[in-house]
LUMDRENMAR-707381 format. One line per field, with one value per residue (C-alpha): residue number from 1; x, y, z. Coordinates in steps of 0.05 Angstrom, whole numbers, plus 32768, in hexadecimal, padded with zeros to 4 digits. Each point is the difference from the previous one (the first is absolute). Layout:
N
resi <- [NUM; ...]
px <- [X; ...]
py <- [Y; ...]
pz <- [Z; ...]
//
This chain:
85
resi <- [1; 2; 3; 4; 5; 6; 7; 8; 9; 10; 11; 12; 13; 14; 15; 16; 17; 18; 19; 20; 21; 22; 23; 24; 25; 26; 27; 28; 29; 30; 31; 32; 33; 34; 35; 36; 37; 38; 39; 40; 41; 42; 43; 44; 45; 46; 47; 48; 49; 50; 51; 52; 53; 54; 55; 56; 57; 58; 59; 60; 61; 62; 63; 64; 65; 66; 67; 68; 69; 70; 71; 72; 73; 74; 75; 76; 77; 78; 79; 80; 81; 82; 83; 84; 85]
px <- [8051; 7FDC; 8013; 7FF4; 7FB8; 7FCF; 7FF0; 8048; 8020; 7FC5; 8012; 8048; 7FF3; 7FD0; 7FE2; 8032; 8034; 7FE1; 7FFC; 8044; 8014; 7FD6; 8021; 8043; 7FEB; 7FE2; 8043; 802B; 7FD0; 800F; 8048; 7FF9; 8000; 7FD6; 7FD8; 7FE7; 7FBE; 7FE5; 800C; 7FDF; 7FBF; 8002; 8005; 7FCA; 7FD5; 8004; 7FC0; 8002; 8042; 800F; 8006; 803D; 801B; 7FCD; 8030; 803B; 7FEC; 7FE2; 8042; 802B; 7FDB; 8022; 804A; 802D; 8004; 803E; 7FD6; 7FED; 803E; 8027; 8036; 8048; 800A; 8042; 8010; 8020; 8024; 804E; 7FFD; 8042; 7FEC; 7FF0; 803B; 8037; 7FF8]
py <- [8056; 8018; 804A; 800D; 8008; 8047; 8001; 8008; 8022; 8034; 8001; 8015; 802B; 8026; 8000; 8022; 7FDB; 7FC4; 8013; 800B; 7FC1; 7FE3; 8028; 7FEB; 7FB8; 800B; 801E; 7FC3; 7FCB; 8028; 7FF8; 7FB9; 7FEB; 7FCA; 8020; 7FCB; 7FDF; 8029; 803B; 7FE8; 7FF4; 8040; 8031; 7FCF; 8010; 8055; 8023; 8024; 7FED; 801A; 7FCD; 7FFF; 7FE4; 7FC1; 7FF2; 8002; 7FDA; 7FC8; 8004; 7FFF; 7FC1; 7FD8; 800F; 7FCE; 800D; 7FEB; 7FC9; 7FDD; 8008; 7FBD; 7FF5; 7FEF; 7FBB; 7FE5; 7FD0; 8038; 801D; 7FFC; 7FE0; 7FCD; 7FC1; 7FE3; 7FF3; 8033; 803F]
pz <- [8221; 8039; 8000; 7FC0; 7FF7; 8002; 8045; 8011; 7FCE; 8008; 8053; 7FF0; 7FBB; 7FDE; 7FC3; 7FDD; 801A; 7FEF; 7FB3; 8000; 801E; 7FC2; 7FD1; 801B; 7FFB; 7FBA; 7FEF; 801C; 7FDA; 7FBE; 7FFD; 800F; 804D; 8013; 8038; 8031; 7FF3; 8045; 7FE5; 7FBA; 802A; 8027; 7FC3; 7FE0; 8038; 7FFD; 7FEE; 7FCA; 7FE2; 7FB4; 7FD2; 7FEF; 8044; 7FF7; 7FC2; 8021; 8034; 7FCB; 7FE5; 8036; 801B; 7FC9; 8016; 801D; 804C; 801B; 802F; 7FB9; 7FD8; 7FFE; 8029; 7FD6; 7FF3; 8030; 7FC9; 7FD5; 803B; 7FFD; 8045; 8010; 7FFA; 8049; 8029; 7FD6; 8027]
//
């Protein structure tokens, strides 16, 4: 994701802006959303960040994204057979 790296987010935000947008992401990987693997990298990449967000991260990277998830099997599907629409 191209916008979502320091040099912008620092252009549009400051400092304390950007720890709350942290926060907030912290706060959405806790109750379980799979935040994209961009975002992973970015919050990897702070300075200084406490250690608790490098464990959420490391956990986070182990979720399911939607990309990877399997797709349902059409075999099971109650589908008409071909031809009785």
């Amino acid at each position: 994701m191209a916008y979502f790296d320091n040099a912008n987010l620092e252009r549009y935000i400051g400092e304390d802006e950007k720890d709350a947008v942290v926060d907030l992401l912290i706060d959405v990987n806790r109750i379980g959303v799979a935040l994209p693997l961009d975002y992973l990298d970015w919050l990897e990449n702070l300075q200084g960040a406490h250690p608790e967000r490098f464990r959420l991260i490391a956990h986070n990277r182990t979720f399911l994204r939607e990309e990877e998830s399997p797709k349902p099997s059409t075999e099971d599907s109650e589908l008409p057979p071909s031809g009785d629409f």
